[in-house]
MITOR-732284 format. One line per field, with one value per atom (N, C-alpha, C): residue in one letter; atom name; x negated, y negated, z negated. Coordinates in steps of 0.2 Angstrom, whole numbers, plus 2048, in hexadecimal, padded with zeros to 3 digits. Each point is the difference from the previous one (the first is absolute). Layout:
BEGIN
res <- A,...
atom <- CA,...
x <- X,...
y <- Y,...
z <- Z,...
//
This chain:
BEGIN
res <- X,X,X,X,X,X,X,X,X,X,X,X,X,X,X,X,X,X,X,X,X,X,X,X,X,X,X,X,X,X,X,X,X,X,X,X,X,X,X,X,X,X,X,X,X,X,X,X,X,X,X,X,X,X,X,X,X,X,X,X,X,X,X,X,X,X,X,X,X,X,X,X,X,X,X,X,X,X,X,X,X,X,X,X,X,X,X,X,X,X,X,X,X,X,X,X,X,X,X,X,X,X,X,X,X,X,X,X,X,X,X,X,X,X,X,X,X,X,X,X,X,X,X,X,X,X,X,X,X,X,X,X,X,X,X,X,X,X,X,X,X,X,X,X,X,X,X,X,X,X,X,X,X,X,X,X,X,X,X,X,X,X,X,X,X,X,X,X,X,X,X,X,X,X,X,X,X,X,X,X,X,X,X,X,X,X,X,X,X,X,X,X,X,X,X,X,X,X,X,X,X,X,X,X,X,X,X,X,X,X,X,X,X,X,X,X,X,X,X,X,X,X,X,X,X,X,X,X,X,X,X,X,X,X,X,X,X,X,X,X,X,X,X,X,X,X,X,X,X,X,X,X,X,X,X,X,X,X,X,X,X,X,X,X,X,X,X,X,X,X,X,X,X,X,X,X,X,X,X,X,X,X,X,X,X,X,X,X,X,X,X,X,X,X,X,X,X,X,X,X,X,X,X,X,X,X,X,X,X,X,X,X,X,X,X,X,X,X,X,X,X,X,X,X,X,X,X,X,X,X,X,X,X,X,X,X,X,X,X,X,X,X,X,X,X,X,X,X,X,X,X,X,X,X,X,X,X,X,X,X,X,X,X,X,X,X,X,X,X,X,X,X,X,X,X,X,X,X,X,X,X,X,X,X,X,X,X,X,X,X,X,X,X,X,X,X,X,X,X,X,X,X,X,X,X,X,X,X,X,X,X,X,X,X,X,X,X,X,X,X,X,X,X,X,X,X,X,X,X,X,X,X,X,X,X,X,X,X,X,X,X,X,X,X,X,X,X,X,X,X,X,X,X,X,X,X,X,X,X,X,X,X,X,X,X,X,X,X,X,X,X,X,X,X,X,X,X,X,X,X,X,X,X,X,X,X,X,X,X,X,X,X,X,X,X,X,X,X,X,X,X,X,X,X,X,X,X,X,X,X,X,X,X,X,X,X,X,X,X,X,X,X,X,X,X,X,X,X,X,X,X,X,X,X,X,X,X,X,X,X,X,X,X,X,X,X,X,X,X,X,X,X,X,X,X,X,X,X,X,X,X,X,X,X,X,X,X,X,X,X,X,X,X,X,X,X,X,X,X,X,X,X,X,X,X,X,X,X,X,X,X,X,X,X,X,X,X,X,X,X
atom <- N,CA,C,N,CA,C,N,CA,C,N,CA,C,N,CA,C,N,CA,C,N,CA,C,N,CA,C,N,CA,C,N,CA,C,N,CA,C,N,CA,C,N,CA,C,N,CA,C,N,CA,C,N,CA,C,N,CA,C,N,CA,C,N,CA,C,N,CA,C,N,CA,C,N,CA,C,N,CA,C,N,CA,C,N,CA,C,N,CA,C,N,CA,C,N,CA,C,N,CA,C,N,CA,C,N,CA,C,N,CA,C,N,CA,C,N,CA,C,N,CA,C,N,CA,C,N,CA,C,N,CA,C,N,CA,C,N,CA,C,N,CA,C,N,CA,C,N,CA,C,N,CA,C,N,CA,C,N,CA,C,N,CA,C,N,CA,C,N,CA,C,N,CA,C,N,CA,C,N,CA,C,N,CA,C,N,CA,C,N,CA,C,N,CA,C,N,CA,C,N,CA,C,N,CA,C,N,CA,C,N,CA,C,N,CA,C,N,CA,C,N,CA,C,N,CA,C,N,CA,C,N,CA,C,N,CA,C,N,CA,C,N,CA,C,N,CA,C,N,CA,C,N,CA,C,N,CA,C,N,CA,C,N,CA,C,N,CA,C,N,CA,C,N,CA,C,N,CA,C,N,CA,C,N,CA,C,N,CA,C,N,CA,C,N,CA,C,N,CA,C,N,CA,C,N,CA,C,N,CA,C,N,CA,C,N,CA,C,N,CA,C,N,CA,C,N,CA,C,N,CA,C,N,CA,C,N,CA,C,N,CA,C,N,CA,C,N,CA,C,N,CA,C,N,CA,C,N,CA,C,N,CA,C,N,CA,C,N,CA,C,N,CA,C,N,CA,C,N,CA,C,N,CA,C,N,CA,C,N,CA,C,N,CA,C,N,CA,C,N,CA,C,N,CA,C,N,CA,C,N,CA,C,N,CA,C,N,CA,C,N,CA,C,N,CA,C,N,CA,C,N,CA,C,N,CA,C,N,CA,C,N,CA,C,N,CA,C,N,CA,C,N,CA,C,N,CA,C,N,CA,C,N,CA,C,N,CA,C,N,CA,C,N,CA,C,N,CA,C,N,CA,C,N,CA,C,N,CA,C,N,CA,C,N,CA,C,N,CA,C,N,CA,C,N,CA,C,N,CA,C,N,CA,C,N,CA,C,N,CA,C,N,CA,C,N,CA,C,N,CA,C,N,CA,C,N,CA,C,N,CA,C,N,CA,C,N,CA,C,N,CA,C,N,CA,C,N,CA,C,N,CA,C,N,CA,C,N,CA,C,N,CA,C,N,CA,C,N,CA,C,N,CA,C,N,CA,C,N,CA,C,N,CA,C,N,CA,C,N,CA,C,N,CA,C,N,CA,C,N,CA,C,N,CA,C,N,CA,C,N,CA,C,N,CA,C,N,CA,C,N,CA,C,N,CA,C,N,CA,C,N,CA,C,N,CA,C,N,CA,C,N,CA,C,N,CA,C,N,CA,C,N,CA,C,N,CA,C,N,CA,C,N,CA,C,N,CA,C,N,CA,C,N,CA,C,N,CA,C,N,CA,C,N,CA,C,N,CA,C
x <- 484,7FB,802,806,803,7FD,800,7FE,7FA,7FB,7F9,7FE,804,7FE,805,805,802,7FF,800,7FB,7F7,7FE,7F9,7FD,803,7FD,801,805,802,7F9,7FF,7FB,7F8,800,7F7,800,806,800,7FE,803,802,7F6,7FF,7FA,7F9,800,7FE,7FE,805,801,802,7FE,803,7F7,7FD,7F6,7FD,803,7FD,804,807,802,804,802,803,807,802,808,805,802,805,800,7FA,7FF,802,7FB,801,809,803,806,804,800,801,800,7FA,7FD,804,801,804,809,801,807,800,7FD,801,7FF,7FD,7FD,806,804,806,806,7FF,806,7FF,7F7,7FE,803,800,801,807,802,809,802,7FD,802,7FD,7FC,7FB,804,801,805,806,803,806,801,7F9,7FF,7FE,7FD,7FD,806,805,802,809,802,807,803,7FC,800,7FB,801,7FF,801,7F9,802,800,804,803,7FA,7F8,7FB,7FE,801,7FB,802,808,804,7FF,7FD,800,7FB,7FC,7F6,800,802,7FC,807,806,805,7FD,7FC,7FF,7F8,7FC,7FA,800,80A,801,804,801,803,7FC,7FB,7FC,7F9,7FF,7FA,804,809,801,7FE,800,802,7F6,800,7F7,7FE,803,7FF,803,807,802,7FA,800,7FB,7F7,7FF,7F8,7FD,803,7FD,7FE,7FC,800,803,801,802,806,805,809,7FF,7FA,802,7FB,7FB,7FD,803,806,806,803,800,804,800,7F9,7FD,805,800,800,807,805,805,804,7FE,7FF,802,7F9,7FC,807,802,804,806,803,806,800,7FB,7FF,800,7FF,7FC,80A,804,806,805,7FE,805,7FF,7FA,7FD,804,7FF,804,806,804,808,802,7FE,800,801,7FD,801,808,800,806,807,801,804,801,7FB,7FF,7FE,7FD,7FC,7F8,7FB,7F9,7FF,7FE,7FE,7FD,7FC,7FC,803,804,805,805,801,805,7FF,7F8,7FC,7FF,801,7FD,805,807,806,802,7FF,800,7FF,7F7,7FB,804,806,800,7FD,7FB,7FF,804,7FD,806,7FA,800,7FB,804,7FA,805,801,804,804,7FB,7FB,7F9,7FD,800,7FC,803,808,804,7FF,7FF,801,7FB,7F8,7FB,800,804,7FE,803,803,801,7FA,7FC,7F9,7FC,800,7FC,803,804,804,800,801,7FE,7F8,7FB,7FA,7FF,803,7FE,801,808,800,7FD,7FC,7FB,7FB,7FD,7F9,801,806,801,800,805,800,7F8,7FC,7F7,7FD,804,7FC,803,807,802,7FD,7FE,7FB,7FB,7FD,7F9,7FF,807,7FF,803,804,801,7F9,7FC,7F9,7FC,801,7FB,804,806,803,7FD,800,7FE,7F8,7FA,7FB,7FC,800,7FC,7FF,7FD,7FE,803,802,804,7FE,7FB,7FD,800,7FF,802,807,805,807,801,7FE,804,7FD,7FA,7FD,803,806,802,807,801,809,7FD,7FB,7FF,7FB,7FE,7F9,803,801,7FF,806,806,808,7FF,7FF,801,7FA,7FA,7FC,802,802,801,807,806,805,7FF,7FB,7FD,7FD,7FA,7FF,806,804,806,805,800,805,7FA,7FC,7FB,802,7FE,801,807,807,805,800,7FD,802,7FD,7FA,7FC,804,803,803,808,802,804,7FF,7FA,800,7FE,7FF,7FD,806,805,806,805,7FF,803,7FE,7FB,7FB,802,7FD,805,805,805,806,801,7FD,802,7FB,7FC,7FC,805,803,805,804,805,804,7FF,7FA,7FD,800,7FD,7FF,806,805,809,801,7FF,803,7FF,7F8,7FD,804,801,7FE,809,805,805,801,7FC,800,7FF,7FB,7FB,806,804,805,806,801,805,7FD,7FC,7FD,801,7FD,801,804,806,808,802,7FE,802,7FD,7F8,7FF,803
y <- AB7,804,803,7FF,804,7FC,7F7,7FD,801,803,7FF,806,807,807,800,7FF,802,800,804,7FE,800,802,7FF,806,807,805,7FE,7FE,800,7FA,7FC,7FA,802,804,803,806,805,804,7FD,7FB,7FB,7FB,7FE,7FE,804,808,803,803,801,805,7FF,7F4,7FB,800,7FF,801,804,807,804,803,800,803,7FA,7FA,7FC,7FC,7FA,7FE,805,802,805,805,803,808,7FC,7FA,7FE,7FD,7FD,800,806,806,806,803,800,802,7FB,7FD,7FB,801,800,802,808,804,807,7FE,7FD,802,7F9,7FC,7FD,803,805,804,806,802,803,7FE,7FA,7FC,802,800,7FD,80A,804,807,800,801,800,7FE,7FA,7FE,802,803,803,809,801,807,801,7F8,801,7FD,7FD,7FB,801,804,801,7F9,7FD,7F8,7FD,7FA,7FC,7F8,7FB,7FC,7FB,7FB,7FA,7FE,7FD,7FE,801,809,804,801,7FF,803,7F7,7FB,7FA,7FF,804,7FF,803,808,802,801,7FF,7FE,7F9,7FA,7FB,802,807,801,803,806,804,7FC,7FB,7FB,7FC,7FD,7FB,805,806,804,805,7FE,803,7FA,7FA,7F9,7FD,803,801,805,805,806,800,7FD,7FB,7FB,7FD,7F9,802,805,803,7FB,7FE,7F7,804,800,802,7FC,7F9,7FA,802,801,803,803,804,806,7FC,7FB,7FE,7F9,7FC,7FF,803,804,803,7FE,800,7FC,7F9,7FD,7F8,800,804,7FF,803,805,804,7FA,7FD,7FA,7F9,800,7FA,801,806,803,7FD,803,7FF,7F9,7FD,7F8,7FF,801,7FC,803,808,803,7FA,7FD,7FE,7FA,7FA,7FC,800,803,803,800,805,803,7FB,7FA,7FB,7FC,801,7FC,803,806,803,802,7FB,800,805,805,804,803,7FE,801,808,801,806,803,801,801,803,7FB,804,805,7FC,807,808,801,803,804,7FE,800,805,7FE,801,806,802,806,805,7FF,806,802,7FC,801,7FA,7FC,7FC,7F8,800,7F9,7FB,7F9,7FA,7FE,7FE,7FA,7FA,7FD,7F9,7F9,803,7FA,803,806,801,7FD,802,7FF,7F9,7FC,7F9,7FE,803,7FF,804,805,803,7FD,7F9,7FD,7FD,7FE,7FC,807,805,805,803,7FF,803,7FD,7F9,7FB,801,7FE,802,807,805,807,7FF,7FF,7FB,7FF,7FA,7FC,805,802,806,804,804,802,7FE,7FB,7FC,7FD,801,7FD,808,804,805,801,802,801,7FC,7F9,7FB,804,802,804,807,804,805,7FE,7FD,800,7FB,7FE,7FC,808,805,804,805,803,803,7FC,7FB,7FC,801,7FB,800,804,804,805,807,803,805,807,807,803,803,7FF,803,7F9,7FB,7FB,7FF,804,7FC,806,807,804,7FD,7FE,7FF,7FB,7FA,7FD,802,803,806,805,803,803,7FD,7FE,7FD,7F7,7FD,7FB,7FC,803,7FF,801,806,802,7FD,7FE,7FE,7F9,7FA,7FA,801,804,7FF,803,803,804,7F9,7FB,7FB,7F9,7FF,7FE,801,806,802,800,800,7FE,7F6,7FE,7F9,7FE,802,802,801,804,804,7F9,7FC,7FE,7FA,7FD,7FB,800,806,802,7FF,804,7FF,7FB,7FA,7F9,7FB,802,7FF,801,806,800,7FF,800,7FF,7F8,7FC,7F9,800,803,7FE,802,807,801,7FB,7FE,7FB,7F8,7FE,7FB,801,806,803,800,802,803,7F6,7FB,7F9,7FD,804,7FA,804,805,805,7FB,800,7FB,7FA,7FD,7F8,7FF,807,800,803,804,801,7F9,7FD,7FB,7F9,800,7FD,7FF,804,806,7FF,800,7FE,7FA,7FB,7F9,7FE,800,801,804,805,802,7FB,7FF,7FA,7FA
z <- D60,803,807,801,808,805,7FE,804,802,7FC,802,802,7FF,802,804,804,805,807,804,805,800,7F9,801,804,7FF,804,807,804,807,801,7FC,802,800,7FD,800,805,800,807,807,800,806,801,7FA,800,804,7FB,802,808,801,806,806,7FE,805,802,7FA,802,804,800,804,807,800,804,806,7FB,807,7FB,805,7FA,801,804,802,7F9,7FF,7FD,7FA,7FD,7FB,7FD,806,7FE,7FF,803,802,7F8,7FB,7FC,7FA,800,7F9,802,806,7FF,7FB,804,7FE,7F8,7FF,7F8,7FC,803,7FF,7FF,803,800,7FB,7FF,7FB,7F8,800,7F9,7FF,803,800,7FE,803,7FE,7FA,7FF,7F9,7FB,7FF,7FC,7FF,805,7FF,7FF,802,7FD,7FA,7FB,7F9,7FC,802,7FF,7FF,804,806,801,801,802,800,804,805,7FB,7FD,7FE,805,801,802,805,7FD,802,803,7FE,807,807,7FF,807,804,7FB,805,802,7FD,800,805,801,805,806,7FF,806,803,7FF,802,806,7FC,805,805,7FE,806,806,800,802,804,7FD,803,802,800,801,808,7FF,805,806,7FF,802,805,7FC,800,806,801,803,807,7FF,807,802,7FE,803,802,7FC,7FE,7FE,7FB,7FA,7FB,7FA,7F8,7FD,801,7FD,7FE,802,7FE,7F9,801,7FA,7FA,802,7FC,7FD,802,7FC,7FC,7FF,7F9,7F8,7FE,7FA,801,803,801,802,801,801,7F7,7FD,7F9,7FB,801,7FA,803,806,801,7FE,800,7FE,7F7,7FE,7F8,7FF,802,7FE,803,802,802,7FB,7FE,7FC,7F8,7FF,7FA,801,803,801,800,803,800,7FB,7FC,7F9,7FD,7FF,7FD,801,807,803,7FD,7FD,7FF,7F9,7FE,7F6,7FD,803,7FE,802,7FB,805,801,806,802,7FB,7FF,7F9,7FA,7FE,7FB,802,805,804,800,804,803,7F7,7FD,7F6,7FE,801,7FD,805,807,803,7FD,7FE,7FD,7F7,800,7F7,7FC,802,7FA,800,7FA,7FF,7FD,803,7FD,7FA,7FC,7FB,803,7FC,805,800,7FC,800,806,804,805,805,802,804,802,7FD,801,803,800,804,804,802,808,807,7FD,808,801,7FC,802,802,7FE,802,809,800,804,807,7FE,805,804,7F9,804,802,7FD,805,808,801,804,806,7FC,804,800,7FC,800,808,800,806,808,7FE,806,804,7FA,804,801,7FF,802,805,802,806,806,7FE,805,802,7FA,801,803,801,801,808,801,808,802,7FE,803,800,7FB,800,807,7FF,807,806,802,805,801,7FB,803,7FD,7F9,7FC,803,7FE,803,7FC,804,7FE,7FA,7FF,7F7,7FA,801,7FD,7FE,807,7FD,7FE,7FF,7FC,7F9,800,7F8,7FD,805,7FB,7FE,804,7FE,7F8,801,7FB,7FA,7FF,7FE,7FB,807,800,7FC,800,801,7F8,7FD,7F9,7FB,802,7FA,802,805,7FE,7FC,800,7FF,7F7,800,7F7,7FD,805,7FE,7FE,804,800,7FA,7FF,7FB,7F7,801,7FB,7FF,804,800,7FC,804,7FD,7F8,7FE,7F9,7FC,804,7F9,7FE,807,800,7FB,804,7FA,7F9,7FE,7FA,7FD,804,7FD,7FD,805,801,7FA,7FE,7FA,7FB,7FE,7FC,7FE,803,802,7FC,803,7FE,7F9,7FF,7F7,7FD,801,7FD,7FD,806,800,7FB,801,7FE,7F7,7FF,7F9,7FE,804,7FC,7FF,805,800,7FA,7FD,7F9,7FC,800,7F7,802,804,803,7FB,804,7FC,7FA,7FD,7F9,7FB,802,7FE,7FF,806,800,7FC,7FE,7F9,7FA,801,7F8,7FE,804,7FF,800,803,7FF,7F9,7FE,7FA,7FA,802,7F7,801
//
């Protein structure tokens, strides 16, 4: 979830206030409210999650970066650098024997059983890749989309393909298994059946 709320206030601030007052004010208005999130949190919180300090340390950075150049483009990279960071950590994770995912699992307290484990490199892989074509999309939408489009796909767009996605995910999964106990269930008889006939 930090992925997909972090930074989203500083991006509709920046949206807003970029329509009517100018890019300047607009970038001006998403830092403040960047540096908003970051207190917030740590006044509701007495901490500061991990995500957030990268979500909007990346806006206060490339929004300062922005404000040198007088570009929006700087700050309107961040999505697309966020979603690229995640699609490498998802790869990696693999490289190091453990998927992101399960990792990310065992953080919060929860534990997979060892039939799930064994499919979250296929899941983890295509997460992955899921990101990696948004980050395409969200630096095509920085580029040539317009500044209400690209907040709609930071906020909007980002979470119901990735609800769609993870839907996809679940079904597949569950065909998957399904499968397997079915196989499972025919090798039992196939060697019950087997046993028997060996016993008359």
């Amino acid at each position: 979830m930090g992925l997909f709320v972090a930074g989203i206030l500083p991006v509709i601030a920046f949206t807003i206030i970029e329509e009517y007052y100018g890019t300047i004010a607009g970038l001006i208005a998403g830092m403040v409210f960047g540096v908003g999130e970051i207190s917030w949190e740590l006044y509701k919180h007495k901490k500061v999650q991990k995500i957030t300090w990268i979500g909007n340390g990346m806006l206060l950075v490339l929004g300062g970066i922005s404000l040198i150049s007088s570009e929006g483009i700087w700050f309107k990279l961040q999505p697309a650098l966020m979603e690229g960071l995640f699609a490498i950590f998802c790869w990696g994770s693999l490289l190091f024997g453990k998927p992101l995912i399960v990792y990310l699992a065992e953080q919060q307290g929860q534990q997979f059983p060892d039939v799930l484990k064994d499919k979250m490199w296929g899941v983890t892989l295509r997460t992955g890749l899921f990101f990696a074509i948004h980050t395409a999309l969200a630096i095509w939408a920085a580029i040539a989309w317009s500044t209400t489009n690209w907040a709609l796909l930071k906020g909007v767009g980002l979470t119901v393909s990735f609800i769609m996605y993870l839907g996809f995910e679940g079904i597949l999964l569950r065909q998957t298994i399904m499968k397997e106990h079915k196989e499972e269930l025919i090798r039992q008889h196939l060697e019950a059946a087997k046993q028997k006939l060996e016993q008359q």
